[in-house]
N, C-alpha and C positions, 0 to 999 in steps of 0.2 A: 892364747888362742888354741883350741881344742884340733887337732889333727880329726876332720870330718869325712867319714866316707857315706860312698854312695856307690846303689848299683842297680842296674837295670838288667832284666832277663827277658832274653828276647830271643825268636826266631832267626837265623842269621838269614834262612830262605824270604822271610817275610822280609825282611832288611832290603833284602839285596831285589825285593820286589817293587819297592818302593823309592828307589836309587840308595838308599844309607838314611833316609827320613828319620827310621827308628833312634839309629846313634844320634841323629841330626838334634831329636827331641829332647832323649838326655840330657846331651848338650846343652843344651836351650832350659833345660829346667836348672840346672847348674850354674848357669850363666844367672839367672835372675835371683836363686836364691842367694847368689854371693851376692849380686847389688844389693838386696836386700837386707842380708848381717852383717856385711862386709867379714867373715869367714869363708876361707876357699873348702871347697869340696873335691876329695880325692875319688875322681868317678871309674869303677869297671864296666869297663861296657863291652869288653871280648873275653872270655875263655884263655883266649890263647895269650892274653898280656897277663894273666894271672895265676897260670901252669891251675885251669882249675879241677876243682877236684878235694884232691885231703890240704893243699896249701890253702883253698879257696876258705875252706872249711875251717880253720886255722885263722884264718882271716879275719872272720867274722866271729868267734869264738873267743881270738884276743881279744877285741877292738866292740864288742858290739853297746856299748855303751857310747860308741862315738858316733854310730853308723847313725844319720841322717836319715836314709830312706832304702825301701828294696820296694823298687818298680817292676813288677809284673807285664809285659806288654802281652794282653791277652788277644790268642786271633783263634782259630782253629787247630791250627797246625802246633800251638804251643802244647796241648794236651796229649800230643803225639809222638811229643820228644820227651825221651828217656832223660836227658839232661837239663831240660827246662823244670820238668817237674821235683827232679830232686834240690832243685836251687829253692825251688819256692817252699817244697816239704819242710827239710832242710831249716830257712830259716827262718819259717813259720814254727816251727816244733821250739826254736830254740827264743825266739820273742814271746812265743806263746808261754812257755816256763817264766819266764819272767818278767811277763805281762807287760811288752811292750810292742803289743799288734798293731797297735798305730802309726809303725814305724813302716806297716804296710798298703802300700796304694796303688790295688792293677788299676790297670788302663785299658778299657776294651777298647783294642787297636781296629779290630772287624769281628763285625757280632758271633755271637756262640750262639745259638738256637738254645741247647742245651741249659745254656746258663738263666731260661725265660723258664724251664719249670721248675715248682715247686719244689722236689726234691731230684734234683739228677743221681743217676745211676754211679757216676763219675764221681769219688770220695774228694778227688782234688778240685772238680768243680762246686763242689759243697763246698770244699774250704773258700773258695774263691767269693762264691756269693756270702757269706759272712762278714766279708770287708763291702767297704764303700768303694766300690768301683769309682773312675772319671772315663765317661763317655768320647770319644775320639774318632769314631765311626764316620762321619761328617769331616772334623777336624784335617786327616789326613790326606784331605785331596787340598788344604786350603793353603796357602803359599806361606812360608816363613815369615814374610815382611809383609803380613795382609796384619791390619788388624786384630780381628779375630780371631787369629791363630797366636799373635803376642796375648793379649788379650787373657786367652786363657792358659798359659804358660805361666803367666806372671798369676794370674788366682789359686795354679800348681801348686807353683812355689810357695806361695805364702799359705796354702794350707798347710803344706811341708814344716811352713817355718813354727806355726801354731802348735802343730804334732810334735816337734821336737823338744821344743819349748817343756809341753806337756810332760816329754820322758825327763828330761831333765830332773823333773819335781820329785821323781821317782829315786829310791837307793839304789841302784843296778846293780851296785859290788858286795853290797848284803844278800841279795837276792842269786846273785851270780854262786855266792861263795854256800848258799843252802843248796843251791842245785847241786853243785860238785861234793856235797855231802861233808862241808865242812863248817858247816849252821846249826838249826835246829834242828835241820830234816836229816842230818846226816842218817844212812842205816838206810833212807826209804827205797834207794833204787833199786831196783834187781838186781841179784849175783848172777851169779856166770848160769850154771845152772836153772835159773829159769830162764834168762836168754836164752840158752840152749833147747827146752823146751817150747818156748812161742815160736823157734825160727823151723822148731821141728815140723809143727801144724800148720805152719804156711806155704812151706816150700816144696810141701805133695801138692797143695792146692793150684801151684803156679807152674807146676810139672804139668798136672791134668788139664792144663791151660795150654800148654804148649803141645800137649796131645792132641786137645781138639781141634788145635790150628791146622795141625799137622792131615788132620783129617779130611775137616774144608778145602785144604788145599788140593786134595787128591781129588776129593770130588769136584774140583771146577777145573783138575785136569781131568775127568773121566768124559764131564760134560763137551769140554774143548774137544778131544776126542772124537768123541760123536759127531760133532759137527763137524768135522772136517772130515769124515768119512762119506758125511752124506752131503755134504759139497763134493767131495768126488766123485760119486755116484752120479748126482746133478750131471756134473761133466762130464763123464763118458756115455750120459746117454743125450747131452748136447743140448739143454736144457737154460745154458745161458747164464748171463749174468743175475736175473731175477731171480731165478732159482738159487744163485750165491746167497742174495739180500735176502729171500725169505728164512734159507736156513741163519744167518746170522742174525737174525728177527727173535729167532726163534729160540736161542742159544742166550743171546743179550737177556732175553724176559726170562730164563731158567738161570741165569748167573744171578738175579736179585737177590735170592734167598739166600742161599751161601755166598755172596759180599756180604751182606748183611748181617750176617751170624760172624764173620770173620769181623767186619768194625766193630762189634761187642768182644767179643773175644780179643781182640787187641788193646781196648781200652784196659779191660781186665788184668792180660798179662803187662803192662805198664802199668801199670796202679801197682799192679803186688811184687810186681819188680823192685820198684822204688821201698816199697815197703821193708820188701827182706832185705836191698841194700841198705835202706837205713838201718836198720837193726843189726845187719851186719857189720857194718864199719863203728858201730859204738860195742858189739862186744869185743871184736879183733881190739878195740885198743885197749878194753878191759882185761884182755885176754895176755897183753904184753907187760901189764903192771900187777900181775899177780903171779903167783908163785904156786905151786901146791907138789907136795908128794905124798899126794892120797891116787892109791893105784886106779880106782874105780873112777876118780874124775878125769886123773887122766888117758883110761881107757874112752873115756865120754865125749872129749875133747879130742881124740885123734880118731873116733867114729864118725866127727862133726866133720872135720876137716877133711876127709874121704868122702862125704858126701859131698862136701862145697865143690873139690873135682870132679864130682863123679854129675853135679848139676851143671856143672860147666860144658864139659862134652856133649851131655843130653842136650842144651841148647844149641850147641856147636851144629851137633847132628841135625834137631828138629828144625833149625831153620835154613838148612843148608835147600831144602827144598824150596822153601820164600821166596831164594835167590833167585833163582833159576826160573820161577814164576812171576816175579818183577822184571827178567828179562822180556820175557816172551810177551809180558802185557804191552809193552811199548809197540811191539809189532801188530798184535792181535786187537787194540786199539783202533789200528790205521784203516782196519778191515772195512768197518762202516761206523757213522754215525752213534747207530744203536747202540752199537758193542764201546763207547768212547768212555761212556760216564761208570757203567761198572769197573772198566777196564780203570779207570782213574783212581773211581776209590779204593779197590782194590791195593795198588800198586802204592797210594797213600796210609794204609796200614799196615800192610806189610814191610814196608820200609820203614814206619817205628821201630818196627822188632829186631829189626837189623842191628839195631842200635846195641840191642841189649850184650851181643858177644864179646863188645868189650869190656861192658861191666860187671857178665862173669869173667872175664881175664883177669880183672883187675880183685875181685873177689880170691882166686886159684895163686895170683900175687900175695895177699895179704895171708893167705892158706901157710903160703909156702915160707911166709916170715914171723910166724910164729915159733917161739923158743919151747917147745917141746917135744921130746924125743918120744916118736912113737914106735921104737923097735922093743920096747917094753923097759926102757928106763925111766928115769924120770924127769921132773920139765926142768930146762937148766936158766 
């Protein structure tokens, strides 16, 4: 019997909205496919039981010829997490090489508007509508022990069980062993060097991304501002609480545009966030299994590696202001009504980006463990 994994990638806030529903479903999808093969399933369903990250990565890397299933639980909030998206990137990129997509089945947990047009803006919402989604929208108000909620767990699972089946039929470790360039394809992947130029062309892009945010954010503190000046004004010429609500009337309908330009602009800086971390973390391990004492590469290589610092602090820096403006939302919310729903989205995009500081840490990590001597020796 084949040592079977499985995992589910979920919001832990959606989770914990829902009492633990989400792990509850895993669960539940686990439970029936094992009645059904009588083969257990070794399920992840947190982060934190699986130190994730480069072990997670490792994980699926060894083993993905075992891997059963990667369940997506798709809500809103999944597209806004730094760390959801790289799970799905991750190991979509890496089924996608060896053509075993089938192994993937989101689950719209609560509808995505975005996921209803044609082409979304959103590159990982594109990937998403590619697969055959299972609708759940309905499902998750519906009880454990109703029916219709076993009902279609157990139709889960046995499409599960069909798709596996399917990979099955497949050679994984031929396929496996051409990706890693010990097949036919060997030669085809990029060297160091062009990694190093695609990560070059990306990482202004994501810069001038963190620029603009930076920018928004000043002008919806400029805006803020203003209004609470002439709510003081209001008041010292005794003008009342009216005069509070029409100025924050007024304030709420001129915050639309810049929220709005900031939820695009977030989406953006997590899309290409993920993007350069992926590209990241497959050259750094490129980067630790080669060798070179050619002076010019490894002038090129210790040029790269002063930037990957020197992008780190610029995020450090550019979102140090975010913070400080997801504080003050919580307050400037309570003001009125009007000001509640800007004030939310808001405070729901910028706390994506939050996210992103540790995974340039973890980037300035990988910087700092690279075996090459940049005081002008060479790489040992």
């Amino acid at each position: 019997m084949r040592d079977l994994l499985g995992f589910l990638s979920y919001v832990h806030a959606d989770d914990a909205l829902d009492d633990g529903r989400i792990q509850d479903l895993g669960r539940d999808i686990v439970g029936h496919y094992e009645a059904i093969t009588a083969e257990a399933i070794e399920l992840f369903l947190d982060r934190d039981d699986l130190h994730w990250g480069d072990e997670w990565h490792d994980k699926i890397d060894d083993a993905l010829s075992n891997v059963a299933f990667f369940i997506p639980i798709i809500t809103p909030r999944y597209f806004t997490r730094v760390e959801c998206r790289r799970e799905l990137q991750f190991f979509a990129d890496r089924a996608g090489r060896l053509g075993i997509t089938q192994l993937i089945l989101p689950i719209l947990y609560i509808d995505v508007s975005e996921l209803h047009q044609d082409e979304p803006t959103d590159a990982l919402m594109r990937l998403v509508k590619r697969f055959q989604w299972t609708p759940w929208i309905d499902l998750r108000f519906k009880s454990r022990t109703s029916p219709e909620y076993r009902t279609e767990v157990d139709l889960l699972a046995r499409e599960l069980v069909r798709r596996v089946a399917a990979v099955e039929a497949l050679d994984i470790v031929a396929a496996a062993e051409a990706i890693e360039g010990t097949g036919s394809e060997a030669g085809a992947e990029p060297g160091t060097l062009d990694r190093l130029a695609a990560l070059e062309e990306a990482m202004p892009r994501w810069n001038e991304t963190l620029t603009a945010i930076g920018a928004e954010v000043q002008t919806i503190g400029d805006l803020m501002t203003v209004g609470t000046e002439d709510t003081n004004r209001a008041d010292s010429r005794g003008q009342g609480f009216a005069a509070r609500l029409t100025v924050a009337r007024r304030v709420a309908h001129e915050l639309e545009e810049p929220v709005e330009r900031i939820e695009g602009l977030s989406q953006k800086f997590v899309a290409d966030l993920n993007e350069i971390d992926t590209g990241l973390r497959v050259l750094f391990a490129q980067l630790e299994i080669e060798s070179t004492e050619d002076a010019a590469t490894i002038a090129q290589i210790c040029e790269f590696l002063e930037t990957i610092r020197s992008l780190s602090v610029a995020s450090h820096n550019g979102l140090g202001a975010t913070e400080g403006m997801i504080e003050a939302s919580g307050t400037i919310e309570k003001i009125s009504k009007d000001m509640r729903a800007p004030m939310r989205r808001l405070k729901t995009s910028l706390t994506a980006m939050l996210e992103a500081r540790e995974i340039t840490d973890s980037w300035v990590a990988m910087a700092d463990a690279v075996s090459v001597d940049c005081s002008g020796g060479l790489a040992v």
